[in-house]
mmCIF file of the N, C-alpha and C atoms, coordinates in Angstrom:
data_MODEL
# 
_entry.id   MODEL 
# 
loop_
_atom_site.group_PDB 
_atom_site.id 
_atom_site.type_symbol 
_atom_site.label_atom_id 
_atom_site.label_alt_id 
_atom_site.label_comp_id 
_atom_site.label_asym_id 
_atom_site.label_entity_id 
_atom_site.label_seq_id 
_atom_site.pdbx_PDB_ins_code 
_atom_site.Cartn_x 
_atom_site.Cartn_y 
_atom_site.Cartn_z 
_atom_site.occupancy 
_atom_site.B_iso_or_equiv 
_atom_site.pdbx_formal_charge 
_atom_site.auth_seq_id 
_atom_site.auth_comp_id 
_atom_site.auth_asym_id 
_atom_site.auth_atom_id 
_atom_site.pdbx_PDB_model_num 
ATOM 1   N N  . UNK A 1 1  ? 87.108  -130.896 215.122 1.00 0.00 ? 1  UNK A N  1 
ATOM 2   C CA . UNK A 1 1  ? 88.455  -130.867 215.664 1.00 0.00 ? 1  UNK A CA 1 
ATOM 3   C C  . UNK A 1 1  ? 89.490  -131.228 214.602 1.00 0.00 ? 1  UNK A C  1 
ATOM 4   N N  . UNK A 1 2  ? 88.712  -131.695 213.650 1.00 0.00 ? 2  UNK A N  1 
ATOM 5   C CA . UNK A 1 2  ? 90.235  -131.929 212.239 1.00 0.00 ? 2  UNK A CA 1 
ATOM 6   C C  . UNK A 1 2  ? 90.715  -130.349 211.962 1.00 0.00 ? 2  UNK A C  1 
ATOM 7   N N  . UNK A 1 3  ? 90.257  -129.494 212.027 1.00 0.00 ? 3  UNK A N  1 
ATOM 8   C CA . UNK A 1 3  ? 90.771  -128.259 211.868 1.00 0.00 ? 3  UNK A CA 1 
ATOM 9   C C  . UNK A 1 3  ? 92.505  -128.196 212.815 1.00 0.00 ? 3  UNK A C  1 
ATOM 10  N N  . UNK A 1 4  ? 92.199  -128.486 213.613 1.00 0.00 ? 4  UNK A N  1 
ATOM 11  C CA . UNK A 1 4  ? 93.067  -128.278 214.514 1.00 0.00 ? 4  UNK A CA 1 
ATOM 12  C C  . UNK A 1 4  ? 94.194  -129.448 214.993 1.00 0.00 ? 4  UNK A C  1 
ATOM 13  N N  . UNK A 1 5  ? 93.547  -130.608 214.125 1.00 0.00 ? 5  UNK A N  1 
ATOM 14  C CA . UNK A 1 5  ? 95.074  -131.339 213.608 1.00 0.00 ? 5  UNK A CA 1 
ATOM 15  C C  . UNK A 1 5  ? 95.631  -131.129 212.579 1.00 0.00 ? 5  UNK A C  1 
ATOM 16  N N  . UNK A 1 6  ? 95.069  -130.537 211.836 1.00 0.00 ? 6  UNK A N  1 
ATOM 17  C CA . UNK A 1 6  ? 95.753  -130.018 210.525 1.00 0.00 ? 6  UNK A CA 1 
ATOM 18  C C  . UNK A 1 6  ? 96.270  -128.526 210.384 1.00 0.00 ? 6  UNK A C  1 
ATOM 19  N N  . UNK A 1 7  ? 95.833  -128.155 211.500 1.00 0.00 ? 7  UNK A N  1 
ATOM 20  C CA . UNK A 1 7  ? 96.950  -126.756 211.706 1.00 0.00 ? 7  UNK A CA 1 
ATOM 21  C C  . UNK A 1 7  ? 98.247  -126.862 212.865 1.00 0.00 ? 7  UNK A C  1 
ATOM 22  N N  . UNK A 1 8  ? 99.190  -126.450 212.411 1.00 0.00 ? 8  UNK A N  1 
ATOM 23  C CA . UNK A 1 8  ? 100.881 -126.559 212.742 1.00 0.00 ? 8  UNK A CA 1 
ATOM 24  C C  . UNK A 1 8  ? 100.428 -126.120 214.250 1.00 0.00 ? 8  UNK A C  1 
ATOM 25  N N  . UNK A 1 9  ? 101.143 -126.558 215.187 1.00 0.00 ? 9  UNK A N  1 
ATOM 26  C CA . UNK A 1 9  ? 101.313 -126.157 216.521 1.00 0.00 ? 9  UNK A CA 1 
ATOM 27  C C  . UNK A 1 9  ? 101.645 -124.779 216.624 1.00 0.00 ? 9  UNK A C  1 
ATOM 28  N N  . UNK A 1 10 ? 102.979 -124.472 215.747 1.00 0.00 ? 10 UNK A N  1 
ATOM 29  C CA . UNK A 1 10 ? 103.381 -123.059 215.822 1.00 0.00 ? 10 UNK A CA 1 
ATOM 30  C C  . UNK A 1 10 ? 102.529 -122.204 216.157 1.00 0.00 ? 10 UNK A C  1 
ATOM 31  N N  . UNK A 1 11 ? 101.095 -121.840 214.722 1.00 0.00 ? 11 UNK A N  1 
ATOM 32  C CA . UNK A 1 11 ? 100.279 -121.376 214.782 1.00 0.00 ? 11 UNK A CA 1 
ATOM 33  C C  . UNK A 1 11 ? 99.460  -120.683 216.428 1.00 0.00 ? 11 UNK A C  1 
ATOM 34  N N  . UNK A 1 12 ? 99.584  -121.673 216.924 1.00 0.00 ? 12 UNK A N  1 
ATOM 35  C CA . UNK A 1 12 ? 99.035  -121.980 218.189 1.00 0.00 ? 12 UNK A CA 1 
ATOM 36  C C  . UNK A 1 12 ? 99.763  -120.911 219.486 1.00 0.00 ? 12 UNK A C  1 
ATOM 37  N N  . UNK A 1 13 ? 100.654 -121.431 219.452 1.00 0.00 ? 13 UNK A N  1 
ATOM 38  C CA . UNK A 1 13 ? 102.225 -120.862 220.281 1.00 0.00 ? 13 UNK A CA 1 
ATOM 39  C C  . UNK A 1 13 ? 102.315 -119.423 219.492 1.00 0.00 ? 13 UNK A C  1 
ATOM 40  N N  . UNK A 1 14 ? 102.200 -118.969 218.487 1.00 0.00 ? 14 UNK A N  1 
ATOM 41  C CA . UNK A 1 14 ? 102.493 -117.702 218.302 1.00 0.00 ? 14 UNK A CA 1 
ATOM 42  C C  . UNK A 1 14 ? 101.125 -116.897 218.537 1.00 0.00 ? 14 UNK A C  1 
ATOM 43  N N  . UNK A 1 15 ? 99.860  -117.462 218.358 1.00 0.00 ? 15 UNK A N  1 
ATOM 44  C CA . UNK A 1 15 ? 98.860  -116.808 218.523 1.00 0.00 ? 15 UNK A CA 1 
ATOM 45  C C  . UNK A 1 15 ? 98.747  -116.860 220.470 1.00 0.00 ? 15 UNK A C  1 
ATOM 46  N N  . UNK A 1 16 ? 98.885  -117.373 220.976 1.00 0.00 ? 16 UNK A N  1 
ATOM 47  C CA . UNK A 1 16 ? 99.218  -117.437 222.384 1.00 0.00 ? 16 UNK A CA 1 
ATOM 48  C C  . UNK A 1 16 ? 100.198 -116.342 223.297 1.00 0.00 ? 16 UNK A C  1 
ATOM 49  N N  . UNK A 1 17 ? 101.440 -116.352 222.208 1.00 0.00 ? 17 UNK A N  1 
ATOM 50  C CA . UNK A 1 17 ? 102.263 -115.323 222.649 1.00 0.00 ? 17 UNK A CA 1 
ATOM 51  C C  . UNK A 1 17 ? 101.639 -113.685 222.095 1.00 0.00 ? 17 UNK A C  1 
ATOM 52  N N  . UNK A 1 18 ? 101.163 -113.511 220.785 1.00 0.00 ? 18 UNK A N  1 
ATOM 53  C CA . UNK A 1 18 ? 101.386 -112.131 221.184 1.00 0.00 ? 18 UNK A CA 1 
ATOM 54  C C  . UNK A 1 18 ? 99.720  -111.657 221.154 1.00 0.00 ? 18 UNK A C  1 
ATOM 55  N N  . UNK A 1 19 ? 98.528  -112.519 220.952 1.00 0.00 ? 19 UNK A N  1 
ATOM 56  C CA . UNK A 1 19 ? 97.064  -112.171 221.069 1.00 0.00 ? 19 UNK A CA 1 
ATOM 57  C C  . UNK A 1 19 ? 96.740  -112.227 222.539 1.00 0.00 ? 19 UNK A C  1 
ATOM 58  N N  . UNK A 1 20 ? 97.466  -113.309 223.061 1.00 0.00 ? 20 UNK A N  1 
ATOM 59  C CA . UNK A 1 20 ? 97.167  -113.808 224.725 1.00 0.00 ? 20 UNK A CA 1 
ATOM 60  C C  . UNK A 1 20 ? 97.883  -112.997 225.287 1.00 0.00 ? 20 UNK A C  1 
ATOM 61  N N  . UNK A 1 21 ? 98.867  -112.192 224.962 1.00 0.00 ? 21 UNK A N  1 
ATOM 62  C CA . UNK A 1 21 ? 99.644  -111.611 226.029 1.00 0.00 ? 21 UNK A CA 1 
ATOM 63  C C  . UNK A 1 21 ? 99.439  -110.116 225.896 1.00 0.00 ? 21 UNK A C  1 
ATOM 64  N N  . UNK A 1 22 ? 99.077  -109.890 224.761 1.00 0.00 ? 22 UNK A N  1 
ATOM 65  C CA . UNK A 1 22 ? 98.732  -108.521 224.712 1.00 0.00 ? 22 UNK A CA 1 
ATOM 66  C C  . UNK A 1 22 ? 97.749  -107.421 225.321 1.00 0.00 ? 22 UNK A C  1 
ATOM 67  N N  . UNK A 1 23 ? 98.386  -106.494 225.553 1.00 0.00 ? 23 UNK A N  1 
ATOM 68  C CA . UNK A 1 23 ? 99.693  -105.597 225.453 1.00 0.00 ? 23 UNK A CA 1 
ATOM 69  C C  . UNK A 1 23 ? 100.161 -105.900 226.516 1.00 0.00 ? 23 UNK A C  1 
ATOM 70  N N  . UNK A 1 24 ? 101.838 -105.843 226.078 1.00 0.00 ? 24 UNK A N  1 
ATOM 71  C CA . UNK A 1 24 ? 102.830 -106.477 227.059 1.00 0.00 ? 24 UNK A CA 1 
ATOM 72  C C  . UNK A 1 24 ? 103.294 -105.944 228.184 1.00 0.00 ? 24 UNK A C  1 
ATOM 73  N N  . UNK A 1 25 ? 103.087 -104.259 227.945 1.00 0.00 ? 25 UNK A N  1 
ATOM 74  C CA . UNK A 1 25 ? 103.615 -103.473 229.020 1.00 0.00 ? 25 UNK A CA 1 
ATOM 75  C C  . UNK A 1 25 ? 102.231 -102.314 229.455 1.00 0.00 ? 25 UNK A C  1 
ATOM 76  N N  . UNK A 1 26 ? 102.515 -102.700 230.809 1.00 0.00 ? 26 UNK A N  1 
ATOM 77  C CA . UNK A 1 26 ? 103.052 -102.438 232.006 1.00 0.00 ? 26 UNK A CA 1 
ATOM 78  C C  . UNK A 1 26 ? 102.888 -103.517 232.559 1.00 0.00 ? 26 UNK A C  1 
ATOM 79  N N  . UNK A 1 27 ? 101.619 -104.698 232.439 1.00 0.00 ? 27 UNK A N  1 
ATOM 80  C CA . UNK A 1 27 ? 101.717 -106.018 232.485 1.00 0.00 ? 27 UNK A CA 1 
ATOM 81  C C  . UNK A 1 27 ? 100.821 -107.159 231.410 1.00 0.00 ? 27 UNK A C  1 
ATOM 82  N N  . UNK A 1 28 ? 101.080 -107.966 230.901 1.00 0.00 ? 28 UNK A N  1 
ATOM 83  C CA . UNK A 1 28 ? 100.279 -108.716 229.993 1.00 0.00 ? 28 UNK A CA 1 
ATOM 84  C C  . UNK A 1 28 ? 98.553  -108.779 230.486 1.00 0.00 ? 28 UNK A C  1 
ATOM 85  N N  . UNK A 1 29 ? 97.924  -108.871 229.515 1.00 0.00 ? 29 UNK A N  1 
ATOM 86  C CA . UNK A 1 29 ? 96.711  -107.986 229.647 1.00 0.00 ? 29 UNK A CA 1 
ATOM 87  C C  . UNK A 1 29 ? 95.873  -109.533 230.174 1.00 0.00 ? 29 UNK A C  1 
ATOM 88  N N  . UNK A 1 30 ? 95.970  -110.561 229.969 1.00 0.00 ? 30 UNK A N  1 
ATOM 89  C CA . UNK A 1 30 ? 95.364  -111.272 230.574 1.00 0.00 ? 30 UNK A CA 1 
ATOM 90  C C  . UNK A 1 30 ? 96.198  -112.032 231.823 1.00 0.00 ? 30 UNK A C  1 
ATOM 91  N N  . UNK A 1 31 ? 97.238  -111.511 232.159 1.00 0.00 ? 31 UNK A N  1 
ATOM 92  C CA . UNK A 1 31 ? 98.005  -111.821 233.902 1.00 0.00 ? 31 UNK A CA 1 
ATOM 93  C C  . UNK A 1 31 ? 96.462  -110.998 234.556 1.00 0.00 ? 31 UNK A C  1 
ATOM 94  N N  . UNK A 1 32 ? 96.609  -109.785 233.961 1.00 0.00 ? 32 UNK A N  1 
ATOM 95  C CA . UNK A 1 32 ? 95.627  -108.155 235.017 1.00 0.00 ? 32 UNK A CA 1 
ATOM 96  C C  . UNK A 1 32 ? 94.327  -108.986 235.173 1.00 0.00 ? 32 UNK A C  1 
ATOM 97  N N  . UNK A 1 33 ? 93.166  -109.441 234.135 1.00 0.00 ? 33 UNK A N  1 
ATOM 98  C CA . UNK A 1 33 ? 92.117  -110.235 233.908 1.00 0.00 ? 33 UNK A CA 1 
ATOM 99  C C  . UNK A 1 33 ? 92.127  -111.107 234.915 1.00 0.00 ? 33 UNK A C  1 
ATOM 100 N N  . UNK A 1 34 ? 93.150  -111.673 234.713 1.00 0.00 ? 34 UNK A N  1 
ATOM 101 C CA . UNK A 1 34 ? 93.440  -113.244 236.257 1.00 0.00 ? 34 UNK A CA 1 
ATOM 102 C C  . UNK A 1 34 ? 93.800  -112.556 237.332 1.00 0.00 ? 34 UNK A C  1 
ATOM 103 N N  . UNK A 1 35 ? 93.839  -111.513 237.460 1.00 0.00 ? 35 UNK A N  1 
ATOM 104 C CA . UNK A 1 35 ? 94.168  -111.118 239.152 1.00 0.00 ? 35 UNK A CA 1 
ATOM 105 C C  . UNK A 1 35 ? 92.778  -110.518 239.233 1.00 0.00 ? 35 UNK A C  1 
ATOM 106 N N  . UNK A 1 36 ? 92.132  -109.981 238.170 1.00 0.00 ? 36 UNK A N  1 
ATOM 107 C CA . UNK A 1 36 ? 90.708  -109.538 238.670 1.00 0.00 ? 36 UNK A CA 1 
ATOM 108 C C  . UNK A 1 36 ? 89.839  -110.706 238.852 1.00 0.00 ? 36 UNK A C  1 
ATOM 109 N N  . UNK A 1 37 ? 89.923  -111.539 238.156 1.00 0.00 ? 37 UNK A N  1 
ATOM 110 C CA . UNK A 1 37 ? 89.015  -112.252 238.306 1.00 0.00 ? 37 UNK A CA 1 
ATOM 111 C C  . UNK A 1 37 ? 89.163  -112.934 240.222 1.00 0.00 ? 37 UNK A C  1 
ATOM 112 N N  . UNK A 1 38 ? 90.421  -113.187 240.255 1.00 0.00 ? 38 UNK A N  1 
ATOM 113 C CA . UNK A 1 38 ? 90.517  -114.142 241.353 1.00 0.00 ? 38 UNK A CA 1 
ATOM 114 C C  . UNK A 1 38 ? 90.241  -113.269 242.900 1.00 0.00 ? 38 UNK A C  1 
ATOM 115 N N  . UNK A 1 39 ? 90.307  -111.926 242.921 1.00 0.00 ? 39 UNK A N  1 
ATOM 116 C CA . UNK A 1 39 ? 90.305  -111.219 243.603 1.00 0.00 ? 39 UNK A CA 1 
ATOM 117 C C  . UNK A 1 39 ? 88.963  -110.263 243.821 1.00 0.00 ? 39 UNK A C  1 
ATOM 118 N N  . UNK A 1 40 ? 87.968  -111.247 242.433 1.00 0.00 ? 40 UNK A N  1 
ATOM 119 C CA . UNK A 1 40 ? 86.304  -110.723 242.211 1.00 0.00 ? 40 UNK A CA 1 
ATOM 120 C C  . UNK A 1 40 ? 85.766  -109.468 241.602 1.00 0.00 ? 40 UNK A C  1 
ATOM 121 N N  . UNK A 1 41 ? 86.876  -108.504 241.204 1.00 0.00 ? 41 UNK A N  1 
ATOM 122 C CA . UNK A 1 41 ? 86.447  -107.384 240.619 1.00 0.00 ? 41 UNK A CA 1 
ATOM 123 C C  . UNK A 1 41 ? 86.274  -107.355 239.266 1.00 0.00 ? 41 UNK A C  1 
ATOM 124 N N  . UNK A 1 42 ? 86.301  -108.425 238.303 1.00 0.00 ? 42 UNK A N  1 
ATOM 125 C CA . UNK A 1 42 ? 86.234  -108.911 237.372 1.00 0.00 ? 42 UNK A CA 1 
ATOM 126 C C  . UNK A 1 42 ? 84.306  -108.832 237.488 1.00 0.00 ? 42 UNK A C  1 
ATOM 127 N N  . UNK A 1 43 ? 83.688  -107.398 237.068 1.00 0.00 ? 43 UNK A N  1 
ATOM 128 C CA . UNK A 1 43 ? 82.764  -107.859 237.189 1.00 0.00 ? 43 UNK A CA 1 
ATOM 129 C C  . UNK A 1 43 ? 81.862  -107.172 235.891 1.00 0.00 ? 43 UNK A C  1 
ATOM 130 N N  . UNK A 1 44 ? 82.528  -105.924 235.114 1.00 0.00 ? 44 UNK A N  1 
ATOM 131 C CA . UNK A 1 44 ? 82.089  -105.297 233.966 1.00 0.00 ? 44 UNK A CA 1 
ATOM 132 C C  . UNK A 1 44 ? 82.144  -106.101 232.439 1.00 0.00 ? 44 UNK A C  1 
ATOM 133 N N  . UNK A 1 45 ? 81.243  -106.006 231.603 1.00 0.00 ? 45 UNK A N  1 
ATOM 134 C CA . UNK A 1 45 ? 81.248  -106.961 230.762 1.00 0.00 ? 45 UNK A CA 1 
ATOM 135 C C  . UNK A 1 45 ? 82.023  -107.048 229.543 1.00 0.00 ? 45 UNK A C  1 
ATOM 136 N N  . UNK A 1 46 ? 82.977  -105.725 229.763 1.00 0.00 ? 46 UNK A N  1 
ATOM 137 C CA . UNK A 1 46 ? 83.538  -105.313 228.602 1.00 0.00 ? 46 UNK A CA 1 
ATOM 138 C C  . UNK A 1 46 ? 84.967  -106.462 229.971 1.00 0.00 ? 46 UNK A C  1 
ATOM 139 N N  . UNK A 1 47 ? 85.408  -106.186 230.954 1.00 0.00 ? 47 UNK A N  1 
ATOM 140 C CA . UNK A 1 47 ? 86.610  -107.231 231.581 1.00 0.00 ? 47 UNK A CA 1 
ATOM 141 C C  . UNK A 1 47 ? 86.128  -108.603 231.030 1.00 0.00 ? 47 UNK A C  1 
ATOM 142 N N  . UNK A 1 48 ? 85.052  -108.925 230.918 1.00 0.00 ? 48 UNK A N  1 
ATOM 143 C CA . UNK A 1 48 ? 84.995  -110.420 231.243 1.00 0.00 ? 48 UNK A CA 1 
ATOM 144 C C  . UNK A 1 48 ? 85.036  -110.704 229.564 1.00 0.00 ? 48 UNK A C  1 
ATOM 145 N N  . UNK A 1 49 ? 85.041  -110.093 228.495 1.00 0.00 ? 49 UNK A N  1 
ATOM 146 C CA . UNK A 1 49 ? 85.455  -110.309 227.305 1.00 0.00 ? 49 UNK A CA 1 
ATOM 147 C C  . UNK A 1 49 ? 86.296  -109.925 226.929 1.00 0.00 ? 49 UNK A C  1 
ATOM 148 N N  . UNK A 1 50 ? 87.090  -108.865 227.491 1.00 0.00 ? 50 UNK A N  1 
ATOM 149 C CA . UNK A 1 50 ? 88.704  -109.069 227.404 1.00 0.00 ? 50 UNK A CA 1 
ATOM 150 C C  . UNK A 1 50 ? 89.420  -110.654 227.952 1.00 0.00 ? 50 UNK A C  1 
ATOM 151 N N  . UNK A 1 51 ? 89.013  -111.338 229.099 1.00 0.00 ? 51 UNK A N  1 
ATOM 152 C CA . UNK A 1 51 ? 89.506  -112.099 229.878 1.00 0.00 ? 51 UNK A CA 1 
ATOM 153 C C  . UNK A 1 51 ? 89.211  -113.445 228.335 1.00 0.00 ? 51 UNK A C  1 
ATOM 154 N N  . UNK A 1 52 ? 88.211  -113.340 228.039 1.00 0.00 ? 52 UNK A N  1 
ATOM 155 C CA . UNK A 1 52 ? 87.869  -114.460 227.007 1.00 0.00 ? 52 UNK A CA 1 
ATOM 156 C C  . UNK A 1 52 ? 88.318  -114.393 225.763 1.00 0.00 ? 52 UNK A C  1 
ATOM 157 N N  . UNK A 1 53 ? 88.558  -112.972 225.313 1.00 0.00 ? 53 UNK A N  1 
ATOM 158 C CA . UNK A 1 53 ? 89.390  -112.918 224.190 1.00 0.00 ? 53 UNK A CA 1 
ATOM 159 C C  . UNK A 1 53 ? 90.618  -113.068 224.478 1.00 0.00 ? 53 UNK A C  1 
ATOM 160 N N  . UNK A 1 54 ? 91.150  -112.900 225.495 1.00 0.00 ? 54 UNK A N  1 
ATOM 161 C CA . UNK A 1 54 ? 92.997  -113.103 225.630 1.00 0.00 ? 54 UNK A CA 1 
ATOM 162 C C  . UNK A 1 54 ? 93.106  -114.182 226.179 1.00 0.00 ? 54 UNK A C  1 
ATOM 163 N N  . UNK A 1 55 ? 92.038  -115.305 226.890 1.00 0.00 ? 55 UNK A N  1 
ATOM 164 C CA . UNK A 1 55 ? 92.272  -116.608 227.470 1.00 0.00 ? 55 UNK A CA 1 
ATOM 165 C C  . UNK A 1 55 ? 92.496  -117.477 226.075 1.00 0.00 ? 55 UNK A C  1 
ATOM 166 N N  . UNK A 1 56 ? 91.463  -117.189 224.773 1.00 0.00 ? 56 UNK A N  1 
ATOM 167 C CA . UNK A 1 56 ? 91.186  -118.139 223.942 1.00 0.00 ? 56 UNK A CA 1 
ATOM 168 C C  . UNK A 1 56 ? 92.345  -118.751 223.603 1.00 0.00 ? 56 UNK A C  1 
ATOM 169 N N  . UNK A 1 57 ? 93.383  -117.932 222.636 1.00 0.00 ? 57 UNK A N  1 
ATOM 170 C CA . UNK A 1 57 ? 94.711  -118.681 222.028 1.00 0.00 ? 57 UNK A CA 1 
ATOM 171 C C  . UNK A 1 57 ? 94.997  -119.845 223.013 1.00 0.00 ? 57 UNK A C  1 
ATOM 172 N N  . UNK A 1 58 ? 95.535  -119.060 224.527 1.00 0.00 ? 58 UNK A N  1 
ATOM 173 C CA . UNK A 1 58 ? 95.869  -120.162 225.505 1.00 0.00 ? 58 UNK A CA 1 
ATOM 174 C C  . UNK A 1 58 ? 94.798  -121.609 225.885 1.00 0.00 ? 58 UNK A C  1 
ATOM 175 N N  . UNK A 1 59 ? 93.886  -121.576 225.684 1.00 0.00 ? 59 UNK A N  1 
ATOM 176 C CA . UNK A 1 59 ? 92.962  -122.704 225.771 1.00 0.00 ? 59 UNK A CA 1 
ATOM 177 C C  . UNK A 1 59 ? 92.862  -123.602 224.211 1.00 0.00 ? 59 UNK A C  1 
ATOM 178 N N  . UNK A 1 60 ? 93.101  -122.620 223.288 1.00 0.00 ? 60 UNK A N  1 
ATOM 179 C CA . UNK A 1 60 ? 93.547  -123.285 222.121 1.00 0.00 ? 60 UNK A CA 1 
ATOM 180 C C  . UNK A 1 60 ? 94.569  -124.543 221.732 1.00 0.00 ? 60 UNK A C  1 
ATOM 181 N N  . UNK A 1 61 ? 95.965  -123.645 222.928 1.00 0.00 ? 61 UNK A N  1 
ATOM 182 C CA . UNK A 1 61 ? 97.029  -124.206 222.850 1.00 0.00 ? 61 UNK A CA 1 
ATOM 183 C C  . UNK A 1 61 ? 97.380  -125.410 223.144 1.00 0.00 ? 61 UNK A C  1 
ATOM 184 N N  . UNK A 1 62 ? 96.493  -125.602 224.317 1.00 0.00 ? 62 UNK A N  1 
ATOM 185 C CA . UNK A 1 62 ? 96.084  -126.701 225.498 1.00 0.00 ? 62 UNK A CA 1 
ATOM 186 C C  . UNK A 1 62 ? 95.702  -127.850 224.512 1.00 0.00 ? 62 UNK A C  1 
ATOM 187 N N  . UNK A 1 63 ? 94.662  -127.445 224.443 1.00 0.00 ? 63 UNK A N  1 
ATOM 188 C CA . UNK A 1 63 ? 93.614  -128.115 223.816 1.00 0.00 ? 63 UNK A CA 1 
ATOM 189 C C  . UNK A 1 63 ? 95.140  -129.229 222.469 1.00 0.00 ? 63 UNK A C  1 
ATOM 190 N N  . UNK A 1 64 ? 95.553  -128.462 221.769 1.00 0.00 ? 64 UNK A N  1 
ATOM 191 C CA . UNK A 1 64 ? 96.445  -128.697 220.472 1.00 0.00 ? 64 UNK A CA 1 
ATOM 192 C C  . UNK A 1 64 ? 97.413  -129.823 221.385 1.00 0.00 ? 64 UNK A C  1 
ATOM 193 N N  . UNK A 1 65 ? 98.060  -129.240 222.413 1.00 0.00 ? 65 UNK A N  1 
ATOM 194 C CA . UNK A 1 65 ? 99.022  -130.275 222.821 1.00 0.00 ? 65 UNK A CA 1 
ATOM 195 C C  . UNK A 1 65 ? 98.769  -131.343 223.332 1.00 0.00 ? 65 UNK A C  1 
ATOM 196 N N  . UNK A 1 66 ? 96.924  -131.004 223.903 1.00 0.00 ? 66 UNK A N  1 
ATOM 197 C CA . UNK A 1 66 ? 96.713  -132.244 224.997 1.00 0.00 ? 66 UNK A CA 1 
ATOM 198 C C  . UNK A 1 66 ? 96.248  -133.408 223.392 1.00 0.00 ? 66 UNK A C  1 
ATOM 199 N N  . UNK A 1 67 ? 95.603  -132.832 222.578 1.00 0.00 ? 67 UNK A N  1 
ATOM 200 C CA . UNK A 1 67 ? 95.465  -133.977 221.028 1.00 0.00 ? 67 UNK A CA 1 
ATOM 201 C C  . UNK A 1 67 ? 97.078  -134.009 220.273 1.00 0.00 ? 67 UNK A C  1 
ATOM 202 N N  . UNK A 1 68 ? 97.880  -133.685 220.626 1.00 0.00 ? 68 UNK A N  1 
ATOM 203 C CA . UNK A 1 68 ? 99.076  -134.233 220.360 1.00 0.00 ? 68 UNK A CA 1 
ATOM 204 C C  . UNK A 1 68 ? 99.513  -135.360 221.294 1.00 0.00 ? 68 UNK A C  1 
ATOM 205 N N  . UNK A 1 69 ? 99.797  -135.145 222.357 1.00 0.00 ? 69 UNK A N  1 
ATOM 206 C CA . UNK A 1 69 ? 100.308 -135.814 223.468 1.00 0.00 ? 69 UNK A CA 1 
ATOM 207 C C  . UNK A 1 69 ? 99.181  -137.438 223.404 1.00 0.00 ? 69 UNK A C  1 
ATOM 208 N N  . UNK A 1 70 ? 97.890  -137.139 223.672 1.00 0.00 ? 70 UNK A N  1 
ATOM 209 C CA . UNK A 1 70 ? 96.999  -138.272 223.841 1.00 0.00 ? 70 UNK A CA 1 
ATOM 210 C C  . UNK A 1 70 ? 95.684  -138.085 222.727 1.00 0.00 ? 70 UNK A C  1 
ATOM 211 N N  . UNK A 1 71 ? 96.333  -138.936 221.360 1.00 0.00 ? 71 UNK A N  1 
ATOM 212 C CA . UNK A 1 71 ? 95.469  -138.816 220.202 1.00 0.00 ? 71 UNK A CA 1 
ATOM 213 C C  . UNK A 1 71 ? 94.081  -139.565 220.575 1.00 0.00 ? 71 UNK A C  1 
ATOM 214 N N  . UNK A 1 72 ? 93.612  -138.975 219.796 1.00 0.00 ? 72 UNK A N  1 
ATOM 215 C CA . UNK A 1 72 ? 92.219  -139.894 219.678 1.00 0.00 ? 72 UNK A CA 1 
ATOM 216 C C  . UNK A 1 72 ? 91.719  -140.649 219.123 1.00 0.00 ? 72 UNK A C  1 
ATOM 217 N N  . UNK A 1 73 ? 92.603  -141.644 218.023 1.00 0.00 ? 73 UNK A N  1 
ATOM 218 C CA . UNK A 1 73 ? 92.437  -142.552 217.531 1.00 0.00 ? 73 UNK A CA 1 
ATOM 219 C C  . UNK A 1 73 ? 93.464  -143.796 217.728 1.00 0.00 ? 73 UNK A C  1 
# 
């Protein structure tokens, strides 16, 4: 996890905005993923690694603010 105190937040927040959200139009590609999933048709294996490649940044991000907010030392 020192990787990831020693990389800038930005990093984080920009890889979030345009890897996580991509492609933006007609709707962000992991909103579509979260409505399949929650609605169960999320069931081909090529969806469920789209859903994990466009969740990652955002779980990244988390992850960065929640070791900002409440350090661990």
């Amino acid at each position: 996890m020192e990787w990831m105190d020693r990389t800038p937040l930005l990093i984080f927040v920009a890889a979030a905005l345009t890897l996580g959200l991509a492609p933006f139009v007609p709707e962000p590609h992991i909103w579509e993923k979260l409505k399949m999933l929650f609605t169960g048709t999320l069931a081909k294996p090529i969806d469920i690694f789209d859903l994990v490649l466009h969740a990652t940044p955002w779980v990244l991000l988390v992850v960065k603010v929640a070791r900002i907010l409440w350090p661990h030392r």
